[in-house]
Backbone bond lengths (Angstrom), bond angles and torsions (degrees), N, CA, C in turn:
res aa  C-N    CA-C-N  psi(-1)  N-CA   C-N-CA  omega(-1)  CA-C   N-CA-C  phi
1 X - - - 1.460 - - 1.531 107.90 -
2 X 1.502 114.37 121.46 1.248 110.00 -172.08 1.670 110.27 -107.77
3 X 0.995 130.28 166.66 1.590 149.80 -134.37 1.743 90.54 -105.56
4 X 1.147 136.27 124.30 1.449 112.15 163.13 1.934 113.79 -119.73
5 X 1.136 124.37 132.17 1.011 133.41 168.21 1.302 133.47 -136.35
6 X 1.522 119.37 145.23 1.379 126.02 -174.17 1.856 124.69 -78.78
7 X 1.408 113.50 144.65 0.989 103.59 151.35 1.772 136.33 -81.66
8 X 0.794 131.93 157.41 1.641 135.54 -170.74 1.672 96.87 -40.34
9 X 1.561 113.63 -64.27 1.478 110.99 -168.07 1.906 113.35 -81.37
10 X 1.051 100.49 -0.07 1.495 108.72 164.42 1.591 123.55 -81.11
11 X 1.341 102.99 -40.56 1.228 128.90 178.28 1.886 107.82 -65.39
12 X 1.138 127.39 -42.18 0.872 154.75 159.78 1.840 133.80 -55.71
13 X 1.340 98.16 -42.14 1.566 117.00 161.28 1.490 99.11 -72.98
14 X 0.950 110.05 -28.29 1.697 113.40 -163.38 1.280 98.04 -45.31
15 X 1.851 96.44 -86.05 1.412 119.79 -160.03 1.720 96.28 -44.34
16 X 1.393 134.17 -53.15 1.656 125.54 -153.89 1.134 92.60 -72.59
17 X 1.226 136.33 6.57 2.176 128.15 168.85 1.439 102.54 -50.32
18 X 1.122 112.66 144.50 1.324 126.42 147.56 1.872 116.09 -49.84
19 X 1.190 96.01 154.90 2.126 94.38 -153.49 1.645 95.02 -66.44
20 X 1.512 100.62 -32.99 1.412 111.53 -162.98 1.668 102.68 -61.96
21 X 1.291 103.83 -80.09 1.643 111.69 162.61 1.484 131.60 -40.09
22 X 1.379 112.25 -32.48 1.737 118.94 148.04 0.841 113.61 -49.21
23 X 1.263 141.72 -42.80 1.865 150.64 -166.07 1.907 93.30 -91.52
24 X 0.540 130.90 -6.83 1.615 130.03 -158.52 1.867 96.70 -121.27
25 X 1.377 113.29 -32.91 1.811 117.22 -166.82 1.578 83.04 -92.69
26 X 1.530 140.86 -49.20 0.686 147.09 -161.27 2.042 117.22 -54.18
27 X 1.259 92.88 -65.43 1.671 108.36 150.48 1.121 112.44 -32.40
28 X 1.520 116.82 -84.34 1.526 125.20 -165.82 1.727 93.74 -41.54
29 X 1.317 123.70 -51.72 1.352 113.70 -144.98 1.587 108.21 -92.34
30 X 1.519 124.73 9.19 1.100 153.62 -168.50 1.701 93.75 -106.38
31 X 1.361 124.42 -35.04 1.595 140.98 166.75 1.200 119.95 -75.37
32 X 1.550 124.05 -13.66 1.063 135.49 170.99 1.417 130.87 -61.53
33 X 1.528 96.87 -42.12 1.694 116.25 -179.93 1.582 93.65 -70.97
34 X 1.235 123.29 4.64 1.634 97.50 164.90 1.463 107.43 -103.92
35 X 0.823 140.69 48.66 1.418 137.54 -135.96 2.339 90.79 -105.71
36 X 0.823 108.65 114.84 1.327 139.65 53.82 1.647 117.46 -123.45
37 X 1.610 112.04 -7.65 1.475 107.09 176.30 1.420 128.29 -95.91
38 X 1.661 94.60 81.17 1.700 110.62 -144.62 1.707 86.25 -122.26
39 X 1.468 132.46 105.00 1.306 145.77 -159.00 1.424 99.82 -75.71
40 X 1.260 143.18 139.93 1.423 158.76 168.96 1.857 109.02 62.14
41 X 1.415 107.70 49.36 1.835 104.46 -177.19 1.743 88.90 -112.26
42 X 1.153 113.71 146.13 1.120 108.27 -170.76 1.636 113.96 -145.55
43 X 1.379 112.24 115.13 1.292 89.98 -151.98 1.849 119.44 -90.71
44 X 1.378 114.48 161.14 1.522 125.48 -140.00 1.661 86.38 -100.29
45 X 1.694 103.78 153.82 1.395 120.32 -172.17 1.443 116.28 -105.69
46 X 1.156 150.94 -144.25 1.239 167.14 176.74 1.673 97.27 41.43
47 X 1.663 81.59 -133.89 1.795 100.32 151.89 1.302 139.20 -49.89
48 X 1.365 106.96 -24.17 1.250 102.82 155.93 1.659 141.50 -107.43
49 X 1.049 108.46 2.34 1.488 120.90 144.45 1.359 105.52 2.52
50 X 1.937 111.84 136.03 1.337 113.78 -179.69 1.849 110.27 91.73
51 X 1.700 101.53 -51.40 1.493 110.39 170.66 1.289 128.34 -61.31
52 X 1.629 135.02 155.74 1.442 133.24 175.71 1.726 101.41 -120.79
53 X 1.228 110.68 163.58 1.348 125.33 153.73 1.362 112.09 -151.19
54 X 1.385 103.77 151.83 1.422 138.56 176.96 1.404 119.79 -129.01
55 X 1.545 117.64 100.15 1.497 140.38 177.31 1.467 113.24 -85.31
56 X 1.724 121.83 138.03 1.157 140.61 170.65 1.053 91.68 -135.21
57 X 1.583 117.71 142.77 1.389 112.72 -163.28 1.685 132.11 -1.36
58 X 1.201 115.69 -125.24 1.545 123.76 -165.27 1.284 107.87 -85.58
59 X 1.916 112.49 16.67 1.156 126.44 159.99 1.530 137.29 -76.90
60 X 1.006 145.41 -166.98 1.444 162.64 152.51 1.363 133.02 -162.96
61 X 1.300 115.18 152.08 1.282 104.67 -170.93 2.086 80.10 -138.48
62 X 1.551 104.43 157.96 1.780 98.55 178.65 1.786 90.09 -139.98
63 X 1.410 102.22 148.58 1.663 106.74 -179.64 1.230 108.30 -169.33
64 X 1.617 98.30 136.43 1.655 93.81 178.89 1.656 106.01 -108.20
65 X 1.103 108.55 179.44 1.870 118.70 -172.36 1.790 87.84 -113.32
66 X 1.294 103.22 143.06 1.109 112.06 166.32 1.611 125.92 -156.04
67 X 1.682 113.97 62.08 1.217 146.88 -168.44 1.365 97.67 96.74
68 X 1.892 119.50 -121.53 1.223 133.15 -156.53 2.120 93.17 -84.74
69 X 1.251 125.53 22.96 1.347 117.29 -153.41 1.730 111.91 -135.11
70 X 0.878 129.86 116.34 1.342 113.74 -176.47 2.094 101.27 -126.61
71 X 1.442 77.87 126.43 1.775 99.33 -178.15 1.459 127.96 -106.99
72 X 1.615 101.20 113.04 1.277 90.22 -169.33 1.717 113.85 -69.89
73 X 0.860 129.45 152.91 1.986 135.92 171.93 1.346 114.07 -118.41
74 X 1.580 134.62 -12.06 1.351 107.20 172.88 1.872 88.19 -176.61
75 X 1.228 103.44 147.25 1.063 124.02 158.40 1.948 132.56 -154.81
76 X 1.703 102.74 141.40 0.883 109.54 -146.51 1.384 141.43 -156.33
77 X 1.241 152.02 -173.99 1.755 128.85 173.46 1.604 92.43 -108.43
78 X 1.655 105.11 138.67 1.568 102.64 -171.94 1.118 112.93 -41.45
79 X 1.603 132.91 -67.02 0.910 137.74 -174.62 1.895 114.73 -7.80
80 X 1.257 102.70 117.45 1.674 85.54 173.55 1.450 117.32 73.08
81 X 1.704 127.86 -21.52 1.357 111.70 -169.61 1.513 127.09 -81.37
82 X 1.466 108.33 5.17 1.275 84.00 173.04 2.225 99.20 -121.08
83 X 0.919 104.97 56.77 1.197 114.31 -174.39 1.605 92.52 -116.84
């Protein structure tokens, strides 16, 4: 069972979600603490290598593992999110 916690600007994207998609990041990230058997996280290439994301619709959510701990870093509408 892994640990989940936010960063400041994650924490922050949070709350301005739409209620619907708040209720939807919320779940996913409630799925997190099972991490590694965490259904649709997929992990990210280039520069971000090491990183995961998890999409609900025209959403995203990005998080890295870091031992027993998984941190969320950004969430967001694709558009633009991994820029």
């Amino acid at each position: 069972m892994a640990h989940v916690t936010y960063e400041a600007d994650a924490a922050e994207q949070l709350v301005e979600l739409p209620t619907v998609i708040k209720q939807h990041m919320l779940k996913i990230i409630g799925r997190l603490a099972d991490w590694p058997d965490v259904s649709g996280a997929k992990p990210l290439r280039g520069d971000l290598a090491g990183h995961y994301r998890v999409r609900t619709g025209d959403y995203r959510l990005q998080f890295r593992v870091v031992g027993d701990e998984v941190i969320v870093e950004h969430i967001g509408h694709r558009d633009g999110f991994y820029e």
